[in-house]
C-alpha positions, 0 to 999 in steps of 0.5 A: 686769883690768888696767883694773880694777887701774890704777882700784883703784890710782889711787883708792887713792893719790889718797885716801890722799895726800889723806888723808896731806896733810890729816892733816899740813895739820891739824897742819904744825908737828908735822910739821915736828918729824919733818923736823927729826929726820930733818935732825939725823939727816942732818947727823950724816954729815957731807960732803955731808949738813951741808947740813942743818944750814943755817940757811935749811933749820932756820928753814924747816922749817915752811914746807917741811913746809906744801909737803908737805902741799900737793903730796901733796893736789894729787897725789892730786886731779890723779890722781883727776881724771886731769889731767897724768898723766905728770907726776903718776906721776912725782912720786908715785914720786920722792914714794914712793922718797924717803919709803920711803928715809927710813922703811927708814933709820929703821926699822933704825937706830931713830933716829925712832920714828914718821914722821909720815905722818899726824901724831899721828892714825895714830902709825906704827912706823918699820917700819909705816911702811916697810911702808906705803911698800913697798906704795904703791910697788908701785901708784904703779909700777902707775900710771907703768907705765899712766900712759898710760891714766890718762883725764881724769875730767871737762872741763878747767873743772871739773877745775881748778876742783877741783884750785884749790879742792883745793889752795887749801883745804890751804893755808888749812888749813895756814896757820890751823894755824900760826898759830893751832894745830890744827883737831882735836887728836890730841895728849895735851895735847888739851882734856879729857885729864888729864895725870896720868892719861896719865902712870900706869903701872899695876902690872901694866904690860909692861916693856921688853925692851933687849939689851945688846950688850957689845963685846970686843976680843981683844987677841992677834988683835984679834978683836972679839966681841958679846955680847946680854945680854937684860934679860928673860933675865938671861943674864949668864953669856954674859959669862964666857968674856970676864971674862979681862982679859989675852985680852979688852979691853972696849970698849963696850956698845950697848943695843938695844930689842926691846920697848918694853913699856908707854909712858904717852902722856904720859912726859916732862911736867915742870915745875921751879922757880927752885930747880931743884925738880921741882914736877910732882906740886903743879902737877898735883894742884893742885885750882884752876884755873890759868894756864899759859902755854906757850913752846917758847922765849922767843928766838923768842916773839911778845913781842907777845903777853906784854902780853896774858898780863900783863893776863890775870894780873893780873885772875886774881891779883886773884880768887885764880887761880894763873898760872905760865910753862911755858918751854923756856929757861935761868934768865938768858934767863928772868931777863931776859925776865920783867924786860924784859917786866915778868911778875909770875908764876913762870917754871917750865922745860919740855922744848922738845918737851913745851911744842911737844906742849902747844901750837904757837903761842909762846906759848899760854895753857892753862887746868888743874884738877888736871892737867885741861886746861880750855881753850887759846887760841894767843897771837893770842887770849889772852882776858879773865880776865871772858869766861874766869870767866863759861864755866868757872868762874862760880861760884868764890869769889874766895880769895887766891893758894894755889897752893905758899903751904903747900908745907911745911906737910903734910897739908890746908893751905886750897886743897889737893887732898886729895882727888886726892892720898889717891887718888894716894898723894902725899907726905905723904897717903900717911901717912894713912889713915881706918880703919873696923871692919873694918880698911879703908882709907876716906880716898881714898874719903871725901875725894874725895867730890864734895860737901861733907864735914866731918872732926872731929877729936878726937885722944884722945877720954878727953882730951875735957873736958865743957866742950869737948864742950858748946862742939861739941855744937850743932855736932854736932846741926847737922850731923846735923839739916842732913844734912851728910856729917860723921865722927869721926876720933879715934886712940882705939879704936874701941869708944870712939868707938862709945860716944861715938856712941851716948851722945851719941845723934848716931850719927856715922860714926868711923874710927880713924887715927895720933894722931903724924899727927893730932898734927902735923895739929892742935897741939889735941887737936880740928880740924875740916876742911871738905872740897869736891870734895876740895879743903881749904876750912876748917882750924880748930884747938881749939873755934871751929868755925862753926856749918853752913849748909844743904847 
C-alpha cells in the first residue's frame, strides 16, 4: 500500500511539474507578466519587499520566469527517473510552499486573477489555484516522507542522458519562444480567432454581481460599521440606519466581485488615433487586409526591425493595402520615434498588455481582414509584401489606400464593409434597413452574401421619367440574362415596385427603406451599388451604370 501510494505520488508530480514546466516554456514571456504582477503586489508593502522593484529583478523577469520552467521539468524527470531524490523532494516542497503562499495570498486578497501555472492553455482561478497546490503538497509531502525509498528507475548513463535531453529541450524550447513567439497559441489573438467576435457580449449574458462595502465611522465612539450592498439585492435600504450625519461620518466604500458574470475573451482591445478617437469599430470592421504592426513599447523595441516593416508598407501601399502601428507609447515618444525611424503609416496607441497578449516579440507584424487575424510573423521574420500576397490574398485587385478615406462620408463609401456592419448594427448602418412584404428586415442577410450583389436605387419610382427607364433597361435585361443576384430598393410603396416589376417583365427582387436615408445615400433620384463579399465595389450616382459582366 504504501509502495504503491509513494509511485502514484511520484508519477503523479513528476508529469505534472513536466507538464506545468512545458506549458510555460511554450510561452515564458507571458509567464513572465504574472511574476510581474505578483512583484508589484510585493513591492506595494514596502520595508523589505521593495526589493521587488529593483531594477535587475524587473528587467530579469523573463529570464527568471525561463529558469522556472527549466528546474520544475528537470524536477519532474529526476523524480520520475529517481536520481538524487533527497535533493529533488526537497526543492519540490520548498518549490510547492512557496507557490501555495503565493496562490492563498492571490486568492483572498484578489489582486491576480489567474496564476499562470499552465499559462494561457489551463487559466486557473486564484482559488483553483490555490486548491491545485494544497493537493500537490500533500503528495510532495508523501514523497520527502519517503524519499528514502525513491529507487533509481534505470542505469546512471541513461538516466542523465534523459535528464540532459530533458532539460536541454526546455531551454530550447523556452529560448525560441522568446525570440521568436509561441510554438502553440493558446491566447485570443491566436491565428483564425476574429477579434470582434470574442468581444461580443451576448444579450442574455450574466452580469456581475459586486457588493459594495460603505465604511461608517461613529463619531461619538469611534465605532466603525460595514455595510454589503449587493448589486443583484438592490438592498440600498440597509444604509438608512447610517444617513444620520451628526452619529455617522462616511469614510469610504469597497467593491468586492462575488461573481464575475459573463467576460468576453477579449475585453480590452482598443485602438485610438492621433486625435484621441477611439477607431476600434473601423479597424475591425474594415473588410480588406491589412497591416498591423504590434509594439508593447517602442523604448524597448528592436529598432532594427523597423527598416524591414518600412519596406514591407511601402510595397502594400503601392497595391492599396492599409498598414498602421498598434503602440503601447505616449504621442511625443511616437512623434519621435516615427520621425527618427522615417515610418510613413499611422502610429495608433494601444494598451501595454493587449499589444504583449497580441504578440510578444517587439515588434511583430500581424495580418487582419475585419477583425480576423490573417497571419503573424515576430520581427525577426517580417516577410515581403510579394511572398505575403502570393499565400493569402493572390487574387486581390490592386485599388488605392481606403482604410478611414470616407470615414465622414456615411453609408456604403468604395472599400466599406457593409456587410459586417449591417450584421453588427455599426453606426451609420443601423439606419438602414431593406424591407420586404412582409415587413421584415432583409439588409444584413442580403449585403452580406458571400458573392457578388447588385442594389438599384431608385428613390421615388413616380419620379422615374421614361428617358431614365430607357437609359437602365438594357442594364436591367443584362442582369436578369446574366443570373447576377440583383434588387430594387425604392422608398416608394411596394405595390408600386411590384407593378414596376411585373410591367416591365424583369421580375426583379424589391424591398422597401427610408427615402431621407437613400436621399443622403445618392444626391440622384437613382444609384446603383455593387456589393462582393459584403465589401462596397462600385457607387455610382444617376444613369451611368456599367453594363454587367458575366458572374
Amino acid at each position: 500500500m504504501r509502495k504503491g501510494l509513494l509511485l502514484f505520488s511520484r508519477i503523479f508530480v513528476g508529469v505534472l511539474f513536466i507538464f506545468s514546466g512545458l506549458i510555460k516554456a511554450n510561452d515564458p514571456v507571458g509567464f513572465a507578466i504574472k511574476l510581474e504582477e505578483y512583484y508589484e503586489i510585493f513591492a506595494s508593502g514596502g520595508g523589505l519587499l521593495s526589493v521587488f522593484e529593483l531594477p535587475f529583478i524587473i528587467h530579469s523577469v523573463v529570464f527568471q520566469a525561463a529558469f522556472i520552467c527549466v528546474l520544475e521539468v528537470a524536477l519532474g524527470v529526476l523524480l520520475l527517473l529517481g536520481m538524487w531524490p533527497r535533493l529533488v523532494t526537497w526543492l519540490l516542497l520548498l518549490m510547492i510552499i512557496f507557490f501555495t503562499i503565493l496562490t492563498g495570498y492571490s486568492a483572498v486578497t484578489g489582486k491576480v486573477t489567474d496564476c499562470g501555472c499552465f499559462g494561457d492553455a489551463i487559466p486557473l482561478t486564484p482559488w483553483q489555484s490555490f486548491y491545485k497546490d494544497l493537493i500537490l503538497i500533500v503528495f510532495i509531502g508523501i514523497l520527502f516522507i519517503g524519499r528514502k525509498h525513491i529507487k533509481r528507475l534505470m542505469p546512471v548513463v541513461p538516466s542523465y542522458v534523459l535528464f540532459l535531453a530533458g532539460t536541454v529541450f526546455t531551454i530550447w524550447v523556452a529560448n525560441t519562444a522568446v525570440r521568436y513567439d509561441v510554438f502553440i497559441d493558446f491566447r485570443p489573438y491566436k491565428v483564425g480567432n476574429n477579434i470582434s467576435e470574442l468581444m461580443a457580449i451576448p444579450p442574455d449574458a450574466a452580469p456581475a454581481v459586486v457588493e459594495m462595502q460603505y465604511v461608517y465611522r461613529n463619531k461619538n465612539n469611534g465605532e466603525e460599521a460595514v455595510v454589503g450592498i449587493r448589486t443583484d439585492e438592490n438592498n440600498y435600504d440597509l444604509l438608512t440606519p447610517y444617513s444620520d450625519t451628526e452619529v455617522w461620518e462616511f469614510s469610504e466604500r469597497r467593491d468586492k466581485v462575488i461573481d464575475p458574470g459573463f467576460v468576453p475573451k477579449i475585453a480590452d482591445f482598443a485602438v485610438i488615433d492621433a486625435m484621441e478617437n477611439d477607431i476600434t469599430e473601423q479597424v475591425l470592421s474594415f473588410g480588406d487586409y491589412m497591416f498591423m504592426i504590434v509594439s508593447p513599447g517602442l523604448d524597448h523595441t528592436h529598432k532594427e526591425a523597423w527598416a524591414a516593416t518600412n519596406e514591407l508598407q511601402q510595397a502594400a501601399e503601392k497595391e492599396g493595402v492599409f498598414t498602421f502601428g498598434l503602440v503601447a507609447s505616449s504621442r511625443p515618444e511616437i512623434d519621435a520615434f516615427r520621425h527618427a525611424h522615417q515610418a510613413a503609416f499611422p502610429f495608433y496607441q494601444g494598451d501595454h498588455k493587449v499589444c504583449l497578449a497580441i504578440a510578444r516579440t517587439n515588434p511583430a507584424i500581424v495580418l487582419m481582414k475585419q477583425g480576423t487575424v490573417i497571419a503573424k510573423w515576430p520581427w525577426r521574420e517580417v516577410p515581403d509584401y510579394q511572398s505575403v500576397k502570393e499565400e493569402y490574398f493572390p487574387q486581390r485587385e490592386h485599388t488605392p489606400v481606403l482604410f478611414m478615406a470616407n470615414e465622414d462620408a456615411g453609408l456604403f463609401q468604395v472599400g466599406d464593409a457593409a456587410g459586417y456592419k449591417l450584421q453588427n448594427s455599426i453606426e451609420p448602418y443601423n439606419e438602414f434597413f431593406l424591407m420586404d412584404k412582409d415587413g421584415n428586415d432583409q439588409a444584413p442577410v442580403l449585403l452580406s452574401d458571400s458573392g457578388r450583389v447588385h442594389l438599384i436605387s431608385i428613390n421615388r419610382l413616380l419620379e422615374l421619367t421614361n428617358e431614365q427607364y430607357l437609359t437602365i433597361e438594357p442594364i436591367l435585361k443584362a442582369l436578369k440574362e446574366s443570373g447576377a443576384n440583383y434588387f430594387l430598393m425604392s422608398s416608394s410603396n411596394p405595390t408600386v415596385m411590384a407593378e414596376m416589376s411585373q410591367v416591365t417583365g424583369l421580375g426583379f427582387a424589391h424591398y422597401e427603406t427610408d427615402g431621407e436615408v437613400l436621399s443622403n445615400l445618392f444626391s440622384h433620384n437613382l444609384g446603383y451599388l455593387i456589393l462582393e463579399n459584403g465589401v462596397v465595389r462600385e457607387r455610382i450616382e444617376g444613369t451611368d451604370w456599367p453594363m454587367p459582366s458575366e458572374e
